[in-house]
C-alpha positions as CSV (number, residue, x, y, z in Angstrom):
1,X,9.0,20.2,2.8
2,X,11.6,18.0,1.4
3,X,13.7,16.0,4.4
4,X,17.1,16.4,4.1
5,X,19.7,14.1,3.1
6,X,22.1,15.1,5.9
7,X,19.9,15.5,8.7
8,X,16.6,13.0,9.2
9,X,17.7,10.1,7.3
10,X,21.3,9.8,8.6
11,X,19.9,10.7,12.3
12,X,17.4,7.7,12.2
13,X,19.3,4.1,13.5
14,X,18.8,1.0,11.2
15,X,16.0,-1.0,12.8
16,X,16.7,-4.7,13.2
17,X,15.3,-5.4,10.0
18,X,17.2,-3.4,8.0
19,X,20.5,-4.1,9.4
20,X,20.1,-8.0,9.0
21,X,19.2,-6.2,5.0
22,X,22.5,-4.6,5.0
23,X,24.4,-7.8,6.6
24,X,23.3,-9.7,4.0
25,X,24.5,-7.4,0.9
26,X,21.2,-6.8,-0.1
27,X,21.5,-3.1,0.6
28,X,23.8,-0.6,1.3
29,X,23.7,1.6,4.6
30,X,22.7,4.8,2.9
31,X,20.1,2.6,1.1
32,X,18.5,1.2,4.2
33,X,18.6,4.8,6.0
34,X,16.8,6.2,2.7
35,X,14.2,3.3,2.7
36,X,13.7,3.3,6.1
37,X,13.0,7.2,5.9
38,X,10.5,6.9,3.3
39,X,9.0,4.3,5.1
40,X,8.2,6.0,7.9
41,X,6.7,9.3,6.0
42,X,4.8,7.3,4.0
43,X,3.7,5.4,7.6
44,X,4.3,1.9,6.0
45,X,6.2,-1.1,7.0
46,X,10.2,-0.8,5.9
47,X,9.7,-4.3,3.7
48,X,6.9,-3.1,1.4
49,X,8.8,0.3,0.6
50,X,11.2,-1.7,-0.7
51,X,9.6,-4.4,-2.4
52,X,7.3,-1.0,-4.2
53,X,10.9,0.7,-4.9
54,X,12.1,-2.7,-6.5
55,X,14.6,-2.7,-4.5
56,X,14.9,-6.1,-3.2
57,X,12.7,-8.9,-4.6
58,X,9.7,-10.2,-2.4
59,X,10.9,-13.5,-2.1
60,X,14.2,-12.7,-0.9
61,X,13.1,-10.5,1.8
62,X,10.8,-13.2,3.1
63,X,13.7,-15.6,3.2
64,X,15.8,-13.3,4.8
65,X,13.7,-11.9,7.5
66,X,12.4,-16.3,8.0
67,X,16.3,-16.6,9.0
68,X,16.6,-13.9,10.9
69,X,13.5,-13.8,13.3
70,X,12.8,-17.8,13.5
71,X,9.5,-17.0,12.0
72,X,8.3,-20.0,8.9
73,X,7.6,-18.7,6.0
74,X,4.5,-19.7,4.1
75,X,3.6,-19.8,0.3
76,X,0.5,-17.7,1.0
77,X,-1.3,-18.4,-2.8
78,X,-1.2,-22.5,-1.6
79,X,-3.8,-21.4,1.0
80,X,-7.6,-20.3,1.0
81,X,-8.5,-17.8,2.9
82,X,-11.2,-18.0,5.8
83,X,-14.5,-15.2,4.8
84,X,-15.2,-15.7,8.5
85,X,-12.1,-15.0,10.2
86,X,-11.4,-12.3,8.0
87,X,-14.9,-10.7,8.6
88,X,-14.5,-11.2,12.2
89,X,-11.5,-8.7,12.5
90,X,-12.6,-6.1,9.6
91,X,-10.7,-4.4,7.0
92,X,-10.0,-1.2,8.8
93,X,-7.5,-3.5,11.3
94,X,-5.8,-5.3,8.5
95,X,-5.8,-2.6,6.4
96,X,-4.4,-0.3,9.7
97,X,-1.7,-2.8,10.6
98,X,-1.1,-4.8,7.2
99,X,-1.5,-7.8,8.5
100,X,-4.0,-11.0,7.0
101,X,-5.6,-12.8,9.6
102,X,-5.6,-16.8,8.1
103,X,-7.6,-18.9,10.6
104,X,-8.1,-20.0,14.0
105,X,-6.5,-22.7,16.2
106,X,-8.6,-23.1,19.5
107,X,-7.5,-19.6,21.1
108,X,-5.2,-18.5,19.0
109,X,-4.9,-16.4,15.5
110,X,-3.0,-16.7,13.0
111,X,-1.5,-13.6,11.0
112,X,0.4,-13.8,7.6
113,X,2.9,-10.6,8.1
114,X,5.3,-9.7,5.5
115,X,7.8,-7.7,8.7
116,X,8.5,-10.0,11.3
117,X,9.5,-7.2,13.4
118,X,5.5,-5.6,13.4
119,X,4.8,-6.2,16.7
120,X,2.3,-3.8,16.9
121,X,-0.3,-5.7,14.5
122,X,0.2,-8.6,17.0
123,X,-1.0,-6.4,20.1
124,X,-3.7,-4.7,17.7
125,X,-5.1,-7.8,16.8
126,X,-5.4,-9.7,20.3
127,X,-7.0,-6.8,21.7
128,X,-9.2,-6.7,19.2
129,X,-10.0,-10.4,19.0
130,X,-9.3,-11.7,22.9
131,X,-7.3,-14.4,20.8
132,X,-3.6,-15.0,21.5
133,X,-1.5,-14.3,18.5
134,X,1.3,-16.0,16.1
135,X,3.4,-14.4,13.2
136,X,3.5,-16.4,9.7
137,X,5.7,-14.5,7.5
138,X,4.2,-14.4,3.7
139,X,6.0,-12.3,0.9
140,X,4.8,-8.7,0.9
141,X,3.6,-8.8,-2.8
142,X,1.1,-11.8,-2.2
143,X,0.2,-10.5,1.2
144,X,-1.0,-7.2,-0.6
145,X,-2.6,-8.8,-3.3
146,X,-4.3,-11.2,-0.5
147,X,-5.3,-8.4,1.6
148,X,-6.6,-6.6,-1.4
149,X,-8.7,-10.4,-2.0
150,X,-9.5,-10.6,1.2
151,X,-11.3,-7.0,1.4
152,X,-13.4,-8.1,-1.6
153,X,-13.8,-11.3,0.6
154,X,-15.3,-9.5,3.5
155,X,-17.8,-7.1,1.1
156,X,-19.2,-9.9,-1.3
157,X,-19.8,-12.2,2.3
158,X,-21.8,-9.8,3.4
159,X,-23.4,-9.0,0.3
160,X,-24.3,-12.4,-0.7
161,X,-24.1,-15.2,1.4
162,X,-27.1,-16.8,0.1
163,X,-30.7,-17.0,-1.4
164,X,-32.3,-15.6,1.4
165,X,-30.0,-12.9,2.3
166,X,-30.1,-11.6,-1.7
167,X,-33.6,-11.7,-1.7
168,X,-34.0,-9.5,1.3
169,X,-31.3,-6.9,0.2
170,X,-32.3,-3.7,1.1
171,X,-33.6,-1.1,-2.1
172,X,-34.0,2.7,-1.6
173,X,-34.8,4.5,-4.7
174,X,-32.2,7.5,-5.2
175,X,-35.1,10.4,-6.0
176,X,-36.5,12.4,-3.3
177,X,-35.1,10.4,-0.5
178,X,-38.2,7.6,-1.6
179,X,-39.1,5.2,1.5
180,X,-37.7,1.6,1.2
181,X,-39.1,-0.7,-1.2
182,X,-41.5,-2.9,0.3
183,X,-43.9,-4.7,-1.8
184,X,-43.8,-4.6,-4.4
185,X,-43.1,-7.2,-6.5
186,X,-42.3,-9.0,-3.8
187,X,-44.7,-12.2,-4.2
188,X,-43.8,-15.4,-4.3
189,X,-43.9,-15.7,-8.1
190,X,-41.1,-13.0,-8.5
191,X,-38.7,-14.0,-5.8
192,X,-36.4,-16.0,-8.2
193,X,-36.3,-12.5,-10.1
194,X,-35.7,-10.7,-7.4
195,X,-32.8,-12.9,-6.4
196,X,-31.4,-13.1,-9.8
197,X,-31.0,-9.5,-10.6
198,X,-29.8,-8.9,-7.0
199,X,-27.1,-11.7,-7.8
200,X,-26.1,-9.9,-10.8
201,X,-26.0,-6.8,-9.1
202,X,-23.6,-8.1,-5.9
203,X,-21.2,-10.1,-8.4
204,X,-20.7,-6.8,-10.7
205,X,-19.5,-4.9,-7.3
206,X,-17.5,-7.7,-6.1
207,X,-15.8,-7.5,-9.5
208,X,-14.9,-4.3,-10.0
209,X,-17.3,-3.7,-13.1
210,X,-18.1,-0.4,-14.0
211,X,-21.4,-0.8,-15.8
212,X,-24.3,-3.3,-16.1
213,X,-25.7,-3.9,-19.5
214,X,-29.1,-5.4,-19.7
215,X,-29.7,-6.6,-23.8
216,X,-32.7,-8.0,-24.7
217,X,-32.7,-9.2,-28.3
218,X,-35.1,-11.3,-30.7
219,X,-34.0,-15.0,-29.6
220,X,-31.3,-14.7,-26.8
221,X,-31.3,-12.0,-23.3
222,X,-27.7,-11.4,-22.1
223,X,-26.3,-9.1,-19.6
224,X,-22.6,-7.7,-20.0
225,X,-20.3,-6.0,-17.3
226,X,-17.7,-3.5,-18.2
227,X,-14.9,-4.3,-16.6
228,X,-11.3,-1.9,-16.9
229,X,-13.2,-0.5,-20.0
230,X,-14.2,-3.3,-21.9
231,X,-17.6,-5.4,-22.3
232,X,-17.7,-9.0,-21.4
233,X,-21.0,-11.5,-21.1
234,X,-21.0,-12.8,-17.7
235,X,-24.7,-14.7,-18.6
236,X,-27.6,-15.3,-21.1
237,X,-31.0,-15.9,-19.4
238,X,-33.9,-17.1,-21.3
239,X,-35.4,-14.3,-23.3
240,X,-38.7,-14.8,-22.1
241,X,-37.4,-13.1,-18.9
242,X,-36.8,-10.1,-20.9
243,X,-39.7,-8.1,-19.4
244,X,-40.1,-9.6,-15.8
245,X,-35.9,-8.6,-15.7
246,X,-36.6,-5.1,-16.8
247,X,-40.2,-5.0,-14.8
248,X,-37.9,-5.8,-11.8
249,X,-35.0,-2.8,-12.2
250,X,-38.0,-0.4,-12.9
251,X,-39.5,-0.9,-10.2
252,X,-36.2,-1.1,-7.7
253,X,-35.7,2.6,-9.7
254,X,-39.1,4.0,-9.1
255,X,-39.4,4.0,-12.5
256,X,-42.7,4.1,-14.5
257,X,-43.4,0.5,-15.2
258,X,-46.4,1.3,-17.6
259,X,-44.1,3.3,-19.7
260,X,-41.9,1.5,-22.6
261,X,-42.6,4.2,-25.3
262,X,-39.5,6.7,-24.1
263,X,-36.1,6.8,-22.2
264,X,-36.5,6.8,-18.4
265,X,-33.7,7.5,-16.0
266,X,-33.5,6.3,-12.5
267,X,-31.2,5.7,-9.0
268,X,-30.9,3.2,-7.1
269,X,-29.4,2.8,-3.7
270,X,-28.7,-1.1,-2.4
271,X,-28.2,-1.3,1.1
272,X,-25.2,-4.4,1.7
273,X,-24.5,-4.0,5.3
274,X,-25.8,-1.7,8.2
275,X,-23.0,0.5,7.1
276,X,-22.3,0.1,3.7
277,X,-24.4,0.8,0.2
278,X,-23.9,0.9,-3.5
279,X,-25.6,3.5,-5.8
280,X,-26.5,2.9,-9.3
281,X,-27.5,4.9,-12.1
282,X,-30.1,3.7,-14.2
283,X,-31.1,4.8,-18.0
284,X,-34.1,2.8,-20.3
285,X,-33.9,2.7,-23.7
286,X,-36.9,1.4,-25.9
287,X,-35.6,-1.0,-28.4
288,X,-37.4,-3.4,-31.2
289,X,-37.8,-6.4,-28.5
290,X,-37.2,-4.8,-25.2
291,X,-36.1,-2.6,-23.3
292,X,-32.3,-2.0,-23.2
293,X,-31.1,-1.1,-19.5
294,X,-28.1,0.3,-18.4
295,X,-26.5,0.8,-14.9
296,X,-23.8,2.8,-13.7
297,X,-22.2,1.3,-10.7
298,X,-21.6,4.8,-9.0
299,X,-18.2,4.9,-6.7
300,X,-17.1,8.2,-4.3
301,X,-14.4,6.3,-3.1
302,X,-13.0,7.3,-6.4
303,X,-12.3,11.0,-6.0
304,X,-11.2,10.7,-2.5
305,X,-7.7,8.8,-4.5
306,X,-5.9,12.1,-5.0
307,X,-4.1,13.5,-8.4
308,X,-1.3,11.6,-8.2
309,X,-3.6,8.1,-8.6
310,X,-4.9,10.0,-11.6
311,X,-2.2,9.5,-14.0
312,X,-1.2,13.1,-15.2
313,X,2.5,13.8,-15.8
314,X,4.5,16.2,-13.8
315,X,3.7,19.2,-16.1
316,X,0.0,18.5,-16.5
317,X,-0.3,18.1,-12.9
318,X,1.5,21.7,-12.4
319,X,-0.9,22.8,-15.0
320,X,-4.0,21.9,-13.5
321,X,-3.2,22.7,-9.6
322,X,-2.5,26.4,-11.0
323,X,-5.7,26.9,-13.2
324,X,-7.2,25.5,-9.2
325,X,-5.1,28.0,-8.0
326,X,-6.8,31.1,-10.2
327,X,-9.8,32.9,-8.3
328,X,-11.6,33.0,-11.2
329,X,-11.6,31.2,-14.9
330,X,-13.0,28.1,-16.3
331,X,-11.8,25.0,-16.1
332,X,-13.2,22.4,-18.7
333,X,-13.3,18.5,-19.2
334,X,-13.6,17.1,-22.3
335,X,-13.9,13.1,-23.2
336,X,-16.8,10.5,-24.3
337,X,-18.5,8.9,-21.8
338,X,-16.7,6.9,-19.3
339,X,-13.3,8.2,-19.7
340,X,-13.3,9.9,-16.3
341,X,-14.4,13.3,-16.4
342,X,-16.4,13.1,-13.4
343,X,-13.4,11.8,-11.5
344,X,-11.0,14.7,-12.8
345,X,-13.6,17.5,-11.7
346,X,-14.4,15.9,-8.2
347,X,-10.4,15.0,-7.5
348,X,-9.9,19.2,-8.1
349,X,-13.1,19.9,-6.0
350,X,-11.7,18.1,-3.5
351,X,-8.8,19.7,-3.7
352,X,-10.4,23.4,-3.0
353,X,-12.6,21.4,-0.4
354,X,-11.9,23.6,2.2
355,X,-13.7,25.4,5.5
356,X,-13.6,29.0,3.9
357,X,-14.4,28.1,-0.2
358,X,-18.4,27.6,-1.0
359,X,-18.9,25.2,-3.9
360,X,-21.7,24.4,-5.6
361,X,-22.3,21.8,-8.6
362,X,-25.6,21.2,-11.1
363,X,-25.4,17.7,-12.4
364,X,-27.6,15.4,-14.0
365,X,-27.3,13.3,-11.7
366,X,-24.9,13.8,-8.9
367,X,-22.7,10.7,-9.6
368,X,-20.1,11.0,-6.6
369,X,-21.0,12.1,-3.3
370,X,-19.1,14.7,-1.6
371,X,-19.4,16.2,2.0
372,X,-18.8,19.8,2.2
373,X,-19.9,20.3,-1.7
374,X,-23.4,21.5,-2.4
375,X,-24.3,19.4,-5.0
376,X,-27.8,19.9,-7.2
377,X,-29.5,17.2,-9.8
378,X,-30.7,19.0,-12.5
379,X,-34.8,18.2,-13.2
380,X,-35.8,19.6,-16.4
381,X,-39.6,18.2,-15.9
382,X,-39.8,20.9,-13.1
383,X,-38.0,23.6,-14.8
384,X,-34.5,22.6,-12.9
385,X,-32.3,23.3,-15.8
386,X,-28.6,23.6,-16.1
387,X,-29.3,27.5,-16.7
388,X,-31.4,28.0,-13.8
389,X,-29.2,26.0,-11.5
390,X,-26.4,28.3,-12.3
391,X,-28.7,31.5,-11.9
392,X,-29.5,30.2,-9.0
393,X,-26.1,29.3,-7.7
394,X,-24.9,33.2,-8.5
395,X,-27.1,34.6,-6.1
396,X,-25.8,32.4,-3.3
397,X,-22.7,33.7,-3.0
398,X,-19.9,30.9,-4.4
399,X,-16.6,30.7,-5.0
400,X,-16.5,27.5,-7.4
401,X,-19.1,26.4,-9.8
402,X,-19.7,23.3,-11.4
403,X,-21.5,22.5,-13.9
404,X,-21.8,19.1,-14.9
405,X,-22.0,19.5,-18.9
406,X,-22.6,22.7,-21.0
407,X,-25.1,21.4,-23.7
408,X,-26.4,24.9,-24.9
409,X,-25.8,28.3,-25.6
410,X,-28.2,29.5,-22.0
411,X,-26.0,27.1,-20.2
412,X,-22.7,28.2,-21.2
413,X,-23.3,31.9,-21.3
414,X,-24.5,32.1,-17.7
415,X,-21.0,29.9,-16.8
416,X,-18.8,32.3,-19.0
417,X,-20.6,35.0,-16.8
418,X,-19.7,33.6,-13.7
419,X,-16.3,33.0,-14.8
420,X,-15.9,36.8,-15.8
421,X,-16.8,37.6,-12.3
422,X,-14.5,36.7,-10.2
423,X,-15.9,32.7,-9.9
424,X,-13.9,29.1,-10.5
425,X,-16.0,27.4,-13.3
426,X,-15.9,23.7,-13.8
427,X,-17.4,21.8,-16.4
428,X,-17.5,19.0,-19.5
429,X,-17.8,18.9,-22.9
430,X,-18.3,16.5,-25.3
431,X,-15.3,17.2,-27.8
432,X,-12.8,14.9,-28.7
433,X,-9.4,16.6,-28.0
434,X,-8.8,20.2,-26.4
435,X,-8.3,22.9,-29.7
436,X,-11.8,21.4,-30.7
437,X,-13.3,22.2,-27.2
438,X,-12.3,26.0,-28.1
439,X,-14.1,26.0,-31.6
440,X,-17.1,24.0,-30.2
441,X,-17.8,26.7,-27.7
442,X,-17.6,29.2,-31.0
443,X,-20.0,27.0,-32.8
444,X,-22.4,27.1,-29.8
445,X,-22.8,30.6,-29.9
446,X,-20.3,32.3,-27.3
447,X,-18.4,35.2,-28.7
448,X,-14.8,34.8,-29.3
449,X,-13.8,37.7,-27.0
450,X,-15.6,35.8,-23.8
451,X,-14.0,32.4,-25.0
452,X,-10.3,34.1,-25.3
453,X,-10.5,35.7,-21.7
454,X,-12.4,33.4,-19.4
455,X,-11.1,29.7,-20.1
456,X,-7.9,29.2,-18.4
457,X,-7.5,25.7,-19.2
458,X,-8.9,22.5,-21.3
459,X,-8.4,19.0,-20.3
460,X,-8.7,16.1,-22.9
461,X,-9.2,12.8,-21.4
462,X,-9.5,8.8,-22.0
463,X,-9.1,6.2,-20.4
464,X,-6.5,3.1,-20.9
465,X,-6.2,-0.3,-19.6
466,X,-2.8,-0.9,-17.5
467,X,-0.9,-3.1,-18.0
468,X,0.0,-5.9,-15.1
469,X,2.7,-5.2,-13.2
470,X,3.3,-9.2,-12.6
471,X,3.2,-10.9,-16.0
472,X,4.0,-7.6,-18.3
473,X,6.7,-8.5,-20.8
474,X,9.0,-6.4,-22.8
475,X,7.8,-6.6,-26.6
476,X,11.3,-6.8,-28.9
477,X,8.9,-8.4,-31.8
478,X,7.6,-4.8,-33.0
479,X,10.2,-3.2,-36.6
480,X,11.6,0.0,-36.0
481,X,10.0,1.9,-39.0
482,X,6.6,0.2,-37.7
483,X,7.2,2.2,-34.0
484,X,8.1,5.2,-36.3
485,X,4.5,5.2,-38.0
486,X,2.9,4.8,-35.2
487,X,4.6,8.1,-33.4
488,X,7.6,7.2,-31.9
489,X,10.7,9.9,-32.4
490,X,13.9,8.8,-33.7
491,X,15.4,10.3,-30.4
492,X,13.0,8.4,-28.3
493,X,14.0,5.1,-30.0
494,X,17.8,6.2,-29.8
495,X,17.2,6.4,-25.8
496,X,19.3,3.2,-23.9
497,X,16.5,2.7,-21.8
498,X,13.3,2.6,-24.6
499,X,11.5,-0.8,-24.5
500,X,7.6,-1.7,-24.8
501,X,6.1,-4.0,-23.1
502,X,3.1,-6.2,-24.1
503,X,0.4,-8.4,-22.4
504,X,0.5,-11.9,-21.1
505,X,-1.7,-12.2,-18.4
506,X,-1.7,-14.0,-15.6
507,X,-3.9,-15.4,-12.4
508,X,-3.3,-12.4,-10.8
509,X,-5.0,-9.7,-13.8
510,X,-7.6,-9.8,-16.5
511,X,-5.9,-11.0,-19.6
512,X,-2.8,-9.3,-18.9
513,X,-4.3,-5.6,-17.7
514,X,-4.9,-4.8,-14.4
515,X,-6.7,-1.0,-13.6
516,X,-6.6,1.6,-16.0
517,X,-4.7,4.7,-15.8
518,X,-5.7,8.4,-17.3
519,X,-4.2,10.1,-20.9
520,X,-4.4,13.6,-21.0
521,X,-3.8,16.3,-23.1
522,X,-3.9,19.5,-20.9
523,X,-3.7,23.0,-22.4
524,X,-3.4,25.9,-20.5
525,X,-5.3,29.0,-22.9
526,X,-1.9,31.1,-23.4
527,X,-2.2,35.0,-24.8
528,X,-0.9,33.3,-28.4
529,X,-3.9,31.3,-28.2
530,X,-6.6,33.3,-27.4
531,X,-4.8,35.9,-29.9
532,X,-6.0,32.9,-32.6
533,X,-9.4,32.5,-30.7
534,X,-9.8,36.6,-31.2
535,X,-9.0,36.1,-35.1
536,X,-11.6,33.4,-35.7
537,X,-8.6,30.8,-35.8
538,X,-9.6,26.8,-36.4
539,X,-8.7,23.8,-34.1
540,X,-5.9,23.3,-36.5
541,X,-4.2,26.4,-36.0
542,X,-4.6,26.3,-32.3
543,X,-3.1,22.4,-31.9
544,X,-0.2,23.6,-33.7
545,X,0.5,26.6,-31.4
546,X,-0.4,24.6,-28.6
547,X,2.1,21.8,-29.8
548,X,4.8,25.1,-30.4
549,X,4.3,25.5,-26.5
550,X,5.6,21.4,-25.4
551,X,1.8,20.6,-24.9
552,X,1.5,17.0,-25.5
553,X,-1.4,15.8,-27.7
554,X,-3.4,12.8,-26.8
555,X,-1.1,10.4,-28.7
556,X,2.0,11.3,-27.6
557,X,0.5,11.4,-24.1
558,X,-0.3,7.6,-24.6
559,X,3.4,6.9,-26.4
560,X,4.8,8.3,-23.3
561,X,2.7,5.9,-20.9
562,X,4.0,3.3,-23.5
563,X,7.6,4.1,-23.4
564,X,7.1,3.9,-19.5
565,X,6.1,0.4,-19.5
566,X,2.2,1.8,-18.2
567,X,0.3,0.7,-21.2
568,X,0.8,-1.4,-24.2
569,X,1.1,-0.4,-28.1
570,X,-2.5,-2.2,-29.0
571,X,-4.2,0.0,-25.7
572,X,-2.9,3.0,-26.8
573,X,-4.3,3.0,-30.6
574,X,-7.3,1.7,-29.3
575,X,-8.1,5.0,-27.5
576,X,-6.1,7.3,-29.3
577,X,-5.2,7.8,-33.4
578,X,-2.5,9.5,-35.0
């Protein structure tokens, strides 16, 4: 319910903090009472609404705030931060109080705040600690980038703190709940493997990769991360390692170690802390001098972020919470690999997570892990197909499905059946934007009549890099007829505020991106549509419909995150075309 203008916000009294704000002219009193408001919904300190809304700049908060409390202010990127302090306290407490513990004088602690007037985190953090506690006042942008460093700080500490430690890191394969690896390879000869590929391992997680390439090749070995999308070498070890490296991951995977013929898939689970542990996906590939290896660096934290982290614009976002909404219908995914599927389906799952809705998913494998969500890896060796999953699932009385990819005709008659019957269906497809899912589904098999009535909607996806927030630039270098072939509208140029922005980069972001945010193109199936569907239409005919009815296409998805200063011009023909 949305507060009222006349009631909560002018009812609450400026705070100290806010009235020195308005004293100073850097904001007005309605101002202050609507920051302070939002504030206190979103249960966050006043100073880093404002600095998110833009509304004062960092920097001048910090010095105002200095003045006004007697608290110094410190440059907090001039100083480097303490692993064992940090540690000591844990991120839950400066993640709870937003508050960056910097070191330790005798018995007391030192805390970087960005509000002076947090006296709460001061309490929190003495009775934690048994330390006495001071205030340094930092500016609330660094202090959130710190915190976010120091996090990573705490994790890669107690991941890898040394030689020993990574060669006694904990390895359960994924499969069957196997026991804990224990000999394995574990002689002295392979110990400076062992520690190597656990290295590799811990420094992908601390950061932020999304995949581990292992390339073997006929006179160099390297190993790649993906990292916000794209592939970088991080090292090249010799290539007479090639098989004791791949020997190694195989056997961490429970994988056959006597097989290099075929493809083998594998998990594995690596235990970094009594309470914390990384799963990985693994997948062989045969090549002519080695054996390729790929992990997945598998992360539920993901879909726990909520649509609104996703990237979907107003309308696509109303689209897809009503197709959630339906008691029946299929919902469907469509992207190359790695552009987020997974995450879409899960967020929506979570979304229907409730006490009274039974859900059940067939994947192959189960990449996020969800509690309250029945979730089934598909085993074809055994006979534990997509199709037999879903059969199986039907009789067990559901309410969603999900299937993690239709690849056959079985597969995707048995979800069209479940979606006819009064079941939520949701599920991928490899297609590349949503009027080809449509004929795809055709060209599989499934009669027109089923496609037309059961799909409610199609969700087109990939994945861009975003641009920094710190060092992004506007971009005045690019001709206006150029911006017109690549999509742009005479009426969006002809808008005051249009402007693009390009990357710089900075210490702060990877060569000027930071993240990556969704593009989607999300297409409810309307009665004109499945009346082309019933008539044996093509993709063609149902884009244009589908463009007749405001839905955005990929591109003009990705020109939008463009014109809104999310995404550059070169990131947005690199994952879509015109």
């Amino acid at each position: 319910m949305a507060l009222s203008p006349n009631t909560t916000v002018t009812a609450s009294p400026l705070s100290g903090l806010a009235r020195r704000f308005v004293a100073n002219q850097l904001l007005t009193e309605e101002q202050a009472r609507e920051s302070q408001a939002k504030a206190l919904r979103n249960g966050r300190p006043l100073v880093s609404q404002l600095v998110e809304d833009k509304i004062i700049p960092a920097g001048r908060l910090a010095e105002v705030a200095g003045n006004e409390f007697g608290t110094p202010l410190l440059d907090l990127s001039s100083i480097e931060l303490d692993p064992n302090t940090i540690r000591e306290v844990g991120e839950k407490l400066i993640r709870a109080q937003h508050a960056l513990p910097l070191y330790k004088r005798g018995r007391k602690l030192y805390l970087a705040v960005s509000d002076p007037t947090n006296l709460q985190a001061l309490d929190e953090f003495k009775f934690a600690t048994g330390f006495g506690t001071e205030t340094v006042l930092v500016e609330e942008d660094k202090l959130a980038k710190a915190i976010e460093t120091a996090i990573g700080l705490i994790q890669s500490s107690s991941m890898s703190t040394g030689d020993s430690d990574l060669e006694n890191l904990e390895v359960e394969a994924g499969e069957d709940g196997a026991a804990e690896e224990k000999s394995v390879g574990n002689d002295e000869e392979d110990a400076p493997i062992i520690r190597y590929v656990n290295k590799v391992l811990v420094d992908a997680i601390g950061r932020g990769a999304s995949d581990i390439h292992f390339e073997p090749y006929e006179k160099k070995y390297r190993i790649r991360y993906r990292m916000d999308g794209e592939l970088k070498e991080i090292a090249s070890p010799p290539v007479q390692l090639a098989g004791k490296l791949a020997a190694r991951l195989k056997v961490m995977s429970r994988l056959d170690l006597a097989e290099r013929r075929v493809p083998q898939d594998g998990r594995i689970k690596l235990k970094l802390s009594a309470n914390k542990s990384i799963d990985f996906r693994v997948s062989t590939c045969p090549t002519l001098w080695g054996e390729k290896i790929v992990m997945r660096i598998l992360d539920s934290s993901s879909a726990m972020l909520g649509i609104d982290a996703l990237g979907y614009e107003p309308v696509q976002k109303e689209h897809y919470l009503k197709a959630l909404g339906k008691p029946q219908g299929m919902i469907l995914v469509t992207g190359p690999t790695g552009s987020g599927k997974t995450v879409s389906l899960y967020t929506g799952l979570n979304i229907l997570n409730t006490e009274d809705c039974n859900i059940s998913t067939a994947e192959d494998p189960a990449e996020i892990n969800l509690p309250g969500i029945n979730q089934v890896n598909v085993n074809p060796k055994v006979g534990l197909t997509f199709a037999a999953a879903l059969k199986s699932f039907l009789r067990q009385d559901p309410d969603v499905i999900m299937v993690g990819e239709i690849r056959d005709l079985e597969t995707a008659e048995i979800a069209i059946k479940a979606a006819q019957t009064g079941h939520l269906v949701l599920s991928t497809l490899h297609t590349n934007d949503a009027p080809q899912t449509l004929t795809r589904l055709l060209n599989m098999g499934v009669p027109a009549y089923n496609v037309a009535s059961c799909v409610s909607l199609i969700i087109a996806q990939r994945l861009a890099r975003r641009l920094c927030k710190v060092c992004k630039k506007p971009d005045t270098s690019v001709p206006h007829d150029e911006l017109l072939r690549e999509g742009f509208t005479e009426e969006d140029l002809a808008t005051p505020a249009f402007t693009i922005h390009k990357a710089v980069g900075c210490d702060q972001c990877n060569d000027g991106y930071k993240g990556r945010t969704g593009i989607y193109q999300v297409m409810p199936v309307t009665d004109a549509i499945a009346r082309i569907i019933m008539e044996n239409g093509n993709a063609i005919e149902i884009a244009d419909q589908a463009r007749k009815e405001g839905v955005a296409d990929l591109r003009r998805s990705a020109l939008k995150k463009v014109m809104d200063g999310q995404i550059d011009l070169t990131e947005a023909n690199r994952v879509t075309t015109d």
